[in-house]
C-alpha positions in Angstrom: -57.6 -65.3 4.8 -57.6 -66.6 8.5 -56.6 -64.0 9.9 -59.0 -61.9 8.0 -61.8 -64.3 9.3 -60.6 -63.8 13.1 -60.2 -60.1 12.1 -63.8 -60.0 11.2 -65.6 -62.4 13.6 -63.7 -61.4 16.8 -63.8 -58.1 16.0 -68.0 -58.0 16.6 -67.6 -59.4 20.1 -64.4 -57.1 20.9 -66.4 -53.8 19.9 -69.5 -55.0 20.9 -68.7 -55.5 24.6 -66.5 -53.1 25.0 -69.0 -50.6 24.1 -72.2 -52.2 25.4 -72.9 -49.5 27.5 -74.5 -47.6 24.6 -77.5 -50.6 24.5 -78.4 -48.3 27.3 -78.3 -45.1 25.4 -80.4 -43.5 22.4 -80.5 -45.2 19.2 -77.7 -43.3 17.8 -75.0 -44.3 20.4 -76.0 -47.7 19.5 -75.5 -46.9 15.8 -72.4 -45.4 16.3 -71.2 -48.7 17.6 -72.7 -50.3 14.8 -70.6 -47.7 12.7 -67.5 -48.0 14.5 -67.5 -51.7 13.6 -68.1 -51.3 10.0 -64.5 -48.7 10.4 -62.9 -51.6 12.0 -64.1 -54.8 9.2 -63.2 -52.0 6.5 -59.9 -51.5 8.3 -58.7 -55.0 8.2 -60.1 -56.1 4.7 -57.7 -53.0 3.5 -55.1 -54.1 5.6 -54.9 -57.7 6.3 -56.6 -58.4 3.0 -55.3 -55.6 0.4 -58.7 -55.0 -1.0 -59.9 -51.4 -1.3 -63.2 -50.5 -1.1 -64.2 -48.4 -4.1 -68.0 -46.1 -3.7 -69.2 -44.8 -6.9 -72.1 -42.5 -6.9 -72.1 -41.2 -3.0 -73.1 -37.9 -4.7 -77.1 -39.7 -5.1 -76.5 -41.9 -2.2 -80.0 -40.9 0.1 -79.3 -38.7 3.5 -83.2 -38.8 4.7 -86.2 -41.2 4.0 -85.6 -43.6 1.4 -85.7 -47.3 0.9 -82.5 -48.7 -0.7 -82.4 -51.8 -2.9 -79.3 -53.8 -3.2 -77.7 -56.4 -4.8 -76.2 -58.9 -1.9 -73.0 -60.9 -3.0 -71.2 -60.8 0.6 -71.2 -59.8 4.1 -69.5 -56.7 3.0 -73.3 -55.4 1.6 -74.3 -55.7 4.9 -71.0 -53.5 6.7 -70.7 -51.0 4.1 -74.2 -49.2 4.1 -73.0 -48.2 8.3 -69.8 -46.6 6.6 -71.7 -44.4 3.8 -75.5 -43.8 5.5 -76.3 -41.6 8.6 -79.0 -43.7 9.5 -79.4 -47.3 8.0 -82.2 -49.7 8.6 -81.9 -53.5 7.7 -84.8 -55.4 6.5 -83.4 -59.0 7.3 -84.2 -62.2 8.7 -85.7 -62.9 12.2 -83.5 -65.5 13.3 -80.4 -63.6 13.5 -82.5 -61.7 16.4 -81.0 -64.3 18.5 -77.3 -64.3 18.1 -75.5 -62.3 20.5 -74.3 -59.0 19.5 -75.4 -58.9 16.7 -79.2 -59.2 17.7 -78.3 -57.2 20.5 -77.4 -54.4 18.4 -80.2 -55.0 15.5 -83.1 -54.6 18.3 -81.5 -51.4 19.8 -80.9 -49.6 16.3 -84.2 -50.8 14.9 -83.1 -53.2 12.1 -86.3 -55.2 10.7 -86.5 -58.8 11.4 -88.5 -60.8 9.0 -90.0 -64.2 9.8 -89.8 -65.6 6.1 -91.9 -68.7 7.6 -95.0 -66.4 7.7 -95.2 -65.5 4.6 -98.4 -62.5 3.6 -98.2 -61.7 7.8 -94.7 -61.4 7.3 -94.9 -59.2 4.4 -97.5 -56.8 6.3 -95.4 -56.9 9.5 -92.5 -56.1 7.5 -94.0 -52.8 5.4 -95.4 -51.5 8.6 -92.1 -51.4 10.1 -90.5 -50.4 6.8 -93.2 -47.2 7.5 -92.2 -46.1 11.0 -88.6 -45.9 10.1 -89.3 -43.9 7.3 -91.1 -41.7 9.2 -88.4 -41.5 11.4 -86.2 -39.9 8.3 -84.5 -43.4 8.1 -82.6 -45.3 4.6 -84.4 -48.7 4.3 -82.3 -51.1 3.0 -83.5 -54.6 1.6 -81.9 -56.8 -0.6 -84.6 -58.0 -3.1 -83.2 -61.9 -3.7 -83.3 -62.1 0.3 -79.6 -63.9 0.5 -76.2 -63.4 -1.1 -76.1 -64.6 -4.6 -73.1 -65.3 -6.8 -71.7 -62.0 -8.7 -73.9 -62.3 -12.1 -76.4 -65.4 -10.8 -79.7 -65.2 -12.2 -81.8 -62.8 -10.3 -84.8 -64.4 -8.0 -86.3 -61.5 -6.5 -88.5 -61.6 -3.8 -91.7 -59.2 -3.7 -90.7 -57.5 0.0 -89.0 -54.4 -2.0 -92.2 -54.0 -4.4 -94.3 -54.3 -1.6 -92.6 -51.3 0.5 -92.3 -49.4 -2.6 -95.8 -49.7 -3.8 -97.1 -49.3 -0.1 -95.4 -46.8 1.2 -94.6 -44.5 -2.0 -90.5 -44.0 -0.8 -87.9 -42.7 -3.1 -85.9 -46.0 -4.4 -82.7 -46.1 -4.3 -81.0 -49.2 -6.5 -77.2 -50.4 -5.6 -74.9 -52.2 -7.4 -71.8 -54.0 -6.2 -69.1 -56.8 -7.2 -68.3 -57.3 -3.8 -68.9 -61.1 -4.4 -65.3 -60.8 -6.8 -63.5 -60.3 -3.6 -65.7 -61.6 -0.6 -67.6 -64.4 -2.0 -71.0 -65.3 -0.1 -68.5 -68.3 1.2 -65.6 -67.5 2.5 -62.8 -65.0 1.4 -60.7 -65.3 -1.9 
């Protein structure tokens, strides 16, 4: 498990420098870093860990416009969308703007930070962001509780997903996962 956890949290700052030039570039060279880090957390968990990553359904999985509604049980919901989508956009929340890299990287590939603090101005903000990267042919993704939840918890959704997909009329795409069996919201088993 420790090694796993150095696996996972050096390996953001390893890829991250090492390819910072492409903060400079397009928006798809920064994605592709963003992807290339996804290979590398997916690499270890099968490797360090022993857990295989199993995708059901990539036949239906969106390749244009579309918002995408998943259930969030880990930080592997977060890693996997960059390994399966060619263009994924991340409705989450505004303070992880500031940590390095990882901020870095969210403001150059467009992610969406929401300022949950703000409430019915955060809710606009939010859906007229969610707008322009659907325009831009982009996959939306939200998770509709707003943080990780235990595997079979009670849902407590939020209404950020109704409002996009009331406002802005985009095909919905729900997900499913028990990634919470393996990589628990805390932690790693």
């Amino acid at each position: 498990r420790l090694l796993f956890a150095a696996w996972l949290y050096l390996s953001m700052p390893v890829v991250a420098i090492g390819l910072s030039p492409a903060l400079l570039m397009p928006h798809r060279y920064a994605m592709g870093v963003v992807k290339i880090w996804s290979a590398v957390v997916m690499f270890g968990l099968r490797w360090i860990m022993g857990v295989t990553v199993e995708f059901r359904g990539l036949e239906h999985r969106p390749t244009g416009a579309a918002l995408v509604a998943g259930k969030h049980q880990s930080m592997l919901d977060v890693v996997v969308p960059f390994a399966v989508l060619p263009d994924p956009c991340f409705v989450f929340k505004k303070e992880l703007m500031y940590t390095p890299f990882l901020g870095w990287f969210a403001l150059k590939t467009g992610m969406i930070p929401v300022d949950r603090a703000a409430h019915a101005r955060a809710l606009k903000d939010m859906t007229t962001k969610a707008r322009d990267r659907l325009r831009d042919g982009r996959q939306v993704i939200i998770f509709p509780e707003g943080t990780r939840q235990l595997p079979g918890a009670e849902p407590a959704y939020k209404p950020g997903v109704a409002a996009i997909y009331r406002d802005l009329e985009a095909p919905c795409w729900p997900v499913a996962t028990n990634s919470g069996e393996h990589w628990p919201a805390k932690g790693i088993k």
